[in-house]
C-alpha positions as CSV (number, residue, x, y, z in Angstrom):
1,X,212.6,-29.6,-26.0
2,X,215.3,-30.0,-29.1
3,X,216.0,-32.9,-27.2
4,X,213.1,-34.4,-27.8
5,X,212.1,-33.2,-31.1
6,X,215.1,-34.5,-32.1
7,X,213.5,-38.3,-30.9
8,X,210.2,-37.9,-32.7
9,X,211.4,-37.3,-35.6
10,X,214.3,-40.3,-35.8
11,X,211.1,-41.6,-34.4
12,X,208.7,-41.1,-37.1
13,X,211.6,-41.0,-39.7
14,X,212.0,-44.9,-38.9
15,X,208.5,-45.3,-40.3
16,X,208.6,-43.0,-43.3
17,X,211.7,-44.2,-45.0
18,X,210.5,-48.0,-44.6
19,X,207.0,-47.1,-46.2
20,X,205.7,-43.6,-46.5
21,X,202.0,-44.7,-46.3
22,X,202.3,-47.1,-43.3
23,X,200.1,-46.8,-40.1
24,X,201.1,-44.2,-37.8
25,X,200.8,-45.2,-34.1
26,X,199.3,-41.8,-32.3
27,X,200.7,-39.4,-29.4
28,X,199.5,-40.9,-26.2
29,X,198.8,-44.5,-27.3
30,X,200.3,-47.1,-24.8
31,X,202.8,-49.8,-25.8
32,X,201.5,-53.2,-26.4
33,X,202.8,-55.6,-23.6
34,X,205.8,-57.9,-24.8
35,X,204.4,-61.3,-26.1
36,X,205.7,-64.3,-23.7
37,X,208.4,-64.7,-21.4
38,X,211.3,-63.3,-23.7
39,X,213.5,-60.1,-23.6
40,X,213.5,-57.1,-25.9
41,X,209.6,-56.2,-26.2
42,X,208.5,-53.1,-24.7
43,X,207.0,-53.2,-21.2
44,X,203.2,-51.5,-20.6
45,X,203.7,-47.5,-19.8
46,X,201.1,-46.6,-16.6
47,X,199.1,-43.0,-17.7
48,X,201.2,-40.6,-15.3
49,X,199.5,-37.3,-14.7
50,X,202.4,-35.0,-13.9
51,X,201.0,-31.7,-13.1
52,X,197.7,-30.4,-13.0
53,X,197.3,-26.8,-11.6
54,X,195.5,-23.2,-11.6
55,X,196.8,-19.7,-11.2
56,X,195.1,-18.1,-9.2
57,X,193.1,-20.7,-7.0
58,X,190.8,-18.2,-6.3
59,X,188.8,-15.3,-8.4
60,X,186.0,-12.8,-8.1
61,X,183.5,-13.4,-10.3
62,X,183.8,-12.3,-13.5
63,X,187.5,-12.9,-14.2
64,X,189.5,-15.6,-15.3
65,X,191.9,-17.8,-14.3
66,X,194.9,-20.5,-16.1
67,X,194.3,-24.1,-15.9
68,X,197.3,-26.1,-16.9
69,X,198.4,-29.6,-17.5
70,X,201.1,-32.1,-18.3
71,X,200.5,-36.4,-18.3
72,X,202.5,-39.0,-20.0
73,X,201.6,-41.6,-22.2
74,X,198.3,-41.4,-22.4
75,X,194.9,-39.1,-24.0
76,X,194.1,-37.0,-20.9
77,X,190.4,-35.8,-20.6
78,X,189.1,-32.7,-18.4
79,X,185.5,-32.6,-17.2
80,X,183.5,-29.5,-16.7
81,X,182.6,-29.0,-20.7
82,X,186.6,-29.1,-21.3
83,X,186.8,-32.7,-23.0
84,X,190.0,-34.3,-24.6
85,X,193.1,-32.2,-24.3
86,X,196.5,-32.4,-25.1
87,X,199.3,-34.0,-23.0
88,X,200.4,-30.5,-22.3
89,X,198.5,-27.3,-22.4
90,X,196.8,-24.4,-21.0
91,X,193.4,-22.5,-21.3
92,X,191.7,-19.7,-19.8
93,X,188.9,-20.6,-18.1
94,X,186.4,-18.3,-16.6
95,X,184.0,-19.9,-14.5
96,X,180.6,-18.7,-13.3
97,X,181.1,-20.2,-9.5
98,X,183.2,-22.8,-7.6
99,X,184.0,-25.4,-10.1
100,X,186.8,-28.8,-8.7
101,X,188.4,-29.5,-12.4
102,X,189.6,-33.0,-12.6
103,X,192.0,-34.6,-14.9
104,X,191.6,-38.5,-16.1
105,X,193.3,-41.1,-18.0
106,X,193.1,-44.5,-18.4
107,X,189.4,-44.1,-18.5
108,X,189.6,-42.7,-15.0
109,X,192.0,-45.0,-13.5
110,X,194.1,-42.2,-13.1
111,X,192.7,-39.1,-12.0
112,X,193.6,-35.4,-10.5
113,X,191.6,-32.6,-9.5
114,X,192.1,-28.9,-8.4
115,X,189.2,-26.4,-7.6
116,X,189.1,-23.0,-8.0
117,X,187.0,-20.8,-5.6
118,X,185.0,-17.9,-7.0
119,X,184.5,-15.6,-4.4
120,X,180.4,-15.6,-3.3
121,X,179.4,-18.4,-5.3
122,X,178.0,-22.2,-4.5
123,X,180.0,-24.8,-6.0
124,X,178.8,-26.5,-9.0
125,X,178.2,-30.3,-9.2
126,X,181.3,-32.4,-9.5
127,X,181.9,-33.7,-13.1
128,X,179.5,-31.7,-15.2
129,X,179.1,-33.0,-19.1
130,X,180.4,-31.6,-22.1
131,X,177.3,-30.4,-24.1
132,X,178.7,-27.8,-26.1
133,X,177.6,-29.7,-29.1
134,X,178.6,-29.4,-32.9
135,X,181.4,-26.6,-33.8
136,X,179.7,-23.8,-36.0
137,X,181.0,-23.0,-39.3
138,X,182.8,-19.7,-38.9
139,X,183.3,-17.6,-41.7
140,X,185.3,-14.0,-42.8
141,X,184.1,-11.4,-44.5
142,X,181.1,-14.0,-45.5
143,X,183.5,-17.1,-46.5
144,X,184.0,-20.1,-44.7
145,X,187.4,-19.5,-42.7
146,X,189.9,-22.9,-42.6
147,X,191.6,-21.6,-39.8
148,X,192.8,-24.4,-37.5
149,X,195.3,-27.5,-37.0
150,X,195.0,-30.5,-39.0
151,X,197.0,-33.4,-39.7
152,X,199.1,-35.6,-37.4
153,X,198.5,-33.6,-33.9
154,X,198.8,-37.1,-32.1
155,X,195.0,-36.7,-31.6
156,X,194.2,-40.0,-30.9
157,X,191.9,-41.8,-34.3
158,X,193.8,-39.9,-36.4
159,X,194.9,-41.6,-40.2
160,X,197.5,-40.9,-42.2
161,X,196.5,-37.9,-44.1
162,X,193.0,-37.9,-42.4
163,X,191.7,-39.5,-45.1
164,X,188.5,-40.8,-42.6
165,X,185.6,-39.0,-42.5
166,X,183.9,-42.5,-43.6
167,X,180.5,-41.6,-41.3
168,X,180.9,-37.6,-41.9
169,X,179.1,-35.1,-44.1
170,X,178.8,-36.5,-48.1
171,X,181.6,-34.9,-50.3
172,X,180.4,-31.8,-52.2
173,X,179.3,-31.7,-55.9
174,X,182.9,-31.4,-58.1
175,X,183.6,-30.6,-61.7
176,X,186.7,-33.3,-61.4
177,X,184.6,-36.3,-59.7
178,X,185.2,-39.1,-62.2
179,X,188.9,-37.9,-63.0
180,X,191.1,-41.3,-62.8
181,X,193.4,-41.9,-59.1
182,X,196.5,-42.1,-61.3
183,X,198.3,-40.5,-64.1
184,X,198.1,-41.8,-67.9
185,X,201.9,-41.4,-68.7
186,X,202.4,-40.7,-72.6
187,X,204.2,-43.3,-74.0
188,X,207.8,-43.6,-73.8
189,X,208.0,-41.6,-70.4
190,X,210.1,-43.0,-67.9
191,X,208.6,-42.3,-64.6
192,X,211.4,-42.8,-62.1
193,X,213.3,-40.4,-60.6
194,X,217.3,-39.7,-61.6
195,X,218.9,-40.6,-59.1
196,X,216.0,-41.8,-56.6
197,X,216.2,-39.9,-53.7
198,X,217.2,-42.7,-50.7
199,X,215.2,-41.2,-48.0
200,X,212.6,-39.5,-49.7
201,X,210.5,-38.1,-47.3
202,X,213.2,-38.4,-44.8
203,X,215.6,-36.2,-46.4
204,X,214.9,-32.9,-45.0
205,X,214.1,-31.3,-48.1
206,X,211.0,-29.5,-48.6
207,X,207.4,-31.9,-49.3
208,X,206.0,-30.0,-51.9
209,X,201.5,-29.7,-52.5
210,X,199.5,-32.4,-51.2
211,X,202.5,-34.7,-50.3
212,X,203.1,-32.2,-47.6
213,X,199.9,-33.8,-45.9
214,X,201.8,-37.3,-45.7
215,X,204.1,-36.6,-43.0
216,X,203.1,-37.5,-39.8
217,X,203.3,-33.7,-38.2
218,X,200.4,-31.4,-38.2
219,X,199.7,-28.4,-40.2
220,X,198.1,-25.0,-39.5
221,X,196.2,-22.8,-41.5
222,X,195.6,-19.2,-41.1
223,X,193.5,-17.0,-43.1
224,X,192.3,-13.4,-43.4
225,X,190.3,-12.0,-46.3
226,X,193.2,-11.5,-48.5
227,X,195.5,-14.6,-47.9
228,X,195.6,-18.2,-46.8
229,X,198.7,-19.5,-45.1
230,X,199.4,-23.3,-45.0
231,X,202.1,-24.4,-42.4
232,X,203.7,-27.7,-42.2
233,X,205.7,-28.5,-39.2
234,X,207.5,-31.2,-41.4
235,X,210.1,-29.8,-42.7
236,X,209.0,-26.5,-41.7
237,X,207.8,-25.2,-44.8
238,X,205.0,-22.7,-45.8
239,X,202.9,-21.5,-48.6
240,X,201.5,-18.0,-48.8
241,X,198.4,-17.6,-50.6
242,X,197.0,-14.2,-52.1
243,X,193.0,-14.5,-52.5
244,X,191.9,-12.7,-56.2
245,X,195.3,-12.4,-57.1
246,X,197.5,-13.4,-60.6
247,X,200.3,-15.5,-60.8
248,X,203.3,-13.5,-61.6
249,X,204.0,-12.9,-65.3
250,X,206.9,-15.2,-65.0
251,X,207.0,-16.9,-61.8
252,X,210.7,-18.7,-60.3
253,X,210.1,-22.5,-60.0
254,X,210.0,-23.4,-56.4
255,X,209.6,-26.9,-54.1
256,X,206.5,-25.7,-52.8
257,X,205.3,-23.9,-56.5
258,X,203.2,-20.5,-56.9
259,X,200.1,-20.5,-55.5
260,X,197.2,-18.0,-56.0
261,X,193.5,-18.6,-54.6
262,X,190.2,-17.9,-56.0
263,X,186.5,-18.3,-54.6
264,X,183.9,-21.1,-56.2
265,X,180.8,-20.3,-54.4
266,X,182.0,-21.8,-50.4
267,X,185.1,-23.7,-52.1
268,X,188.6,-22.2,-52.0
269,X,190.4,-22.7,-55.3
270,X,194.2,-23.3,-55.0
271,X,195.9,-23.0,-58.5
272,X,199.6,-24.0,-58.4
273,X,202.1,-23.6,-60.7
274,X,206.3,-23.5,-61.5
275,X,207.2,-26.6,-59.3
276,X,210.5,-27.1,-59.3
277,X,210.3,-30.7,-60.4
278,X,212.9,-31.8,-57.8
279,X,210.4,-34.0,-55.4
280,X,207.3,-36.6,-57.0
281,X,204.4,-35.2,-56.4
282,X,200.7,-36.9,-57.7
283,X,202.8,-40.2,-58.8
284,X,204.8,-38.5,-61.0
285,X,208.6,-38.9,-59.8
286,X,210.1,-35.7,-61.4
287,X,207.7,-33.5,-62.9
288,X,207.8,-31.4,-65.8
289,X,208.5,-27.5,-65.9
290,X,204.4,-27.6,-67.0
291,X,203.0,-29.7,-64.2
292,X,200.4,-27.9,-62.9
293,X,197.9,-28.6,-60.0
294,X,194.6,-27.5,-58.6
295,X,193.1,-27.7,-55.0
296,X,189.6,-27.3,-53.8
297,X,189.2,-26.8,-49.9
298,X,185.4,-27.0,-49.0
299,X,183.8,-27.1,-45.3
300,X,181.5,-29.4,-44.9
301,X,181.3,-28.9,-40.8
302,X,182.8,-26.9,-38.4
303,X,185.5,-29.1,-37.9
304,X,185.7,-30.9,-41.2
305,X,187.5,-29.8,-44.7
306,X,187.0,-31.9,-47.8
307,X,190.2,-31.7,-49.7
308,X,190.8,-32.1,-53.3
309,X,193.8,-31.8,-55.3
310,X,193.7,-32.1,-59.4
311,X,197.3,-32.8,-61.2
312,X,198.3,-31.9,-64.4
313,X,201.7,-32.9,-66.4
314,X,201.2,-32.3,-70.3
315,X,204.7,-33.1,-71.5
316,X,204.7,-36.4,-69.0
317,X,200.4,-37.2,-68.6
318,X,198.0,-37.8,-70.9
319,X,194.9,-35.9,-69.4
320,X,194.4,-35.3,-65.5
321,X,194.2,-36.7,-62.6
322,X,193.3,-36.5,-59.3
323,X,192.8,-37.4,-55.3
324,X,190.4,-36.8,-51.8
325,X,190.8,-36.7,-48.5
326,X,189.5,-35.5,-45.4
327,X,191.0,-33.2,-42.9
328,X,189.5,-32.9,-39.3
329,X,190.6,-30.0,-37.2
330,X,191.9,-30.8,-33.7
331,X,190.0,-28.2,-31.5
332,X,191.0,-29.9,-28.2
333,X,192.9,-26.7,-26.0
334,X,195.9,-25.9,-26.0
335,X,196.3,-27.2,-29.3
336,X,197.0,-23.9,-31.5
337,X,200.0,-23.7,-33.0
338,X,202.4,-25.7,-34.7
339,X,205.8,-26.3,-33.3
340,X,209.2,-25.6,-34.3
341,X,211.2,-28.5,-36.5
342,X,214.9,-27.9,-37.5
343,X,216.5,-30.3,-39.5
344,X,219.9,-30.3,-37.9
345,X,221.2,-32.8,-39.9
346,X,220.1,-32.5,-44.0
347,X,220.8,-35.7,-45.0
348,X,219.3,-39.0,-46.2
349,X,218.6,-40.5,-43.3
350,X,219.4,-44.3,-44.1
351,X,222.7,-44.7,-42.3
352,X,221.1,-43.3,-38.9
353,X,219.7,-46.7,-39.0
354,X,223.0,-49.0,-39.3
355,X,223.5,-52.5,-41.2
356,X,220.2,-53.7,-39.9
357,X,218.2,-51.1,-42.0
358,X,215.1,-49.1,-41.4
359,X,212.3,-51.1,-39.6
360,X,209.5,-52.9,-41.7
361,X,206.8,-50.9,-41.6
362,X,204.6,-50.4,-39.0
363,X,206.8,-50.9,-36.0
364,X,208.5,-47.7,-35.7
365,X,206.4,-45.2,-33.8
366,X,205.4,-42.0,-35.2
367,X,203.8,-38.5,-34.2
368,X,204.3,-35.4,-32.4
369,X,205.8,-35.5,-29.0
370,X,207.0,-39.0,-29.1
């Protein structure tokens, strides 16, 4: 598992240093077929299913049983009202009768199936359809609760930042609608960074607010009725957010800032303040000791969050600023946690790459699990 953690991100870290927004290819996609009778493309991958089992084979009605799964290069789909799944995972399943569960990828070119016996029960149709429909909006202690993974999960469709949503619910009403994209800098600031960090996002150092969503790992958020915690897999940072509580009276300067949240009607209200100013953040390369930033999180389905983030720099911007995007949750199973990512080596990441450089963007591959 290091092993391989270790590949995704020199993997994805190929992409970011050449150009931070490029196009991330996503976890299961097959390589394109080398172009003509030359060496040194990369040859097709055939969808492998490795392992497709469940413990126990057979059940009395009533209890419940662990289907589990593992396929390479690929997006592996499960019938029976399972639908698209990870390359590896588990779920408990508990099944009314005798259901045959069958694995496919390649758009069933590749297939594997297992059936589980419930004991005094006639088995079900072969290949039933997934009609759970739409995903309810859950909510705690009556607000909606964001709890879920977002981000670069190697779900296949997914953008950088998940900035899609193009066909999905309209955004919701905002007092910070016609803010400008970009910062007014006040005349005479310089807006570069001293020196400029060589690998940027690559360097191991923590992504601080909304640049956090760039990287190409996923993110988790877990809430309660008191707190919402935002993880990042990349670089394994984490903010901790009281609900209805003040900043402190004089709060340390941090990567990832102080954070308190408030309510504004169904829209969580993030108010961050005391970066450090040692990473850019909202175009503004190293921000002042006043930069100050606010987030609205707003469901708009059951698997959608609209996402807004407003900047603020007084001694650098004239006015504010601000930016949208989309998040869509991955719900497939066995997709519930984030994984572990450990830097082992905290520096710019440039000579990892030798005399020839970093590749031009879009032909590294990036995402989780590569």
């Amino acid at each position: 598992m290091k092993r391989a953690l270790s590949i995704a991100f020199v993997s994805t870290m190929m992409v970011c240093v050449s150009s931070p927004l490029a196009a991330q290819a996503p976890q299961g996609a097959t390589p394109a077929a080398p172009q003509g009778g030359g060496g040194g493309g990369r040859a097709t991958v055939t969808p492998r299913i490795t392992t497709f089992q469940a413990s126990p084979g057979s059940i009395k009605p009533g209890e419940s049983f662990v289907l589990s799964w593992a396929v390479e290069s690929g997006t592996p789909t499960i019938d029976n009202d399972i639908g698209p799944v990870a390359q590896r995972g588990t779920i408990k399943v508990t099944p009314k009768a005798t259901t045959t569960y069958t694995i496919s990828m390649g758009g069933g070119a590749v297939t594997r199936s297992v059936t589980v016996t419930v004991a005094g029960t006639t088995p079900v149709a072969p290949g039933a359809a997934n009609n759970a429909g739409p995903r309810p909006i859950f909510r705690i202690d009556g607000k909606p609760d964001f709890s879920g993974m977002y981000g670069f999960t190697g779900m296949a469709g997914f953008g950088r930042g998940n900035r899609g949503a193009a066909n999905g619910p309209p955004p919701p009403a905002s007092p910070f609608a016609n803010l400008p994209a970009q910062p007014t800098l006040k005349p005479g600031v310089k807006n570069t960074a001293t020196p400029k960090p060589a690998g940027e996002y690559a360097d191991c150092l923590p992504v601080p607010g909304d640049q956090a969503f760039d990287v190409p790992y996923p993110f988790q958020i877990i809430q309660n009725k008191n707190y919402v915690i935002i993880i990042n897999e990349y670089p394994g940072t984490f903010r901790i957010i009281p609900i209805d509580a003040p900043h402190p009276a004089d709060a340390d300067p941090t990567w990832m800032g102080d954070s308190v949240a408030k309510w504004d009607g169904d829209t969580l209200v993030v108010d961050t303040i005391a970066y450090n100013g040692k990473h850019a953040i909202g175009g503004i390369q190293e921000p002042s000791e006043s930069f100050h930033t606010i987030e609205r999180l707003t469901r708009t389905s059951g698997t959608e969050i609209f996402y807004e983030i407003v900047y603020e720099d007084p001694e650098k911007a004239t006015g504010q600023w601000h930016k949208t995007r989309t998040f869509t949750a991955d719900t497939r199973p066995g997709v519930i946690k984030v994984m572990e990512f450990v830097c082992e080596n905290n520096r710019d990441y440039l000579p990892l790459f030798g005399p020839q450089g970093p590749p031009a963007a879009g032909q590294g591959r990036g995402g989780r699990g590569q």
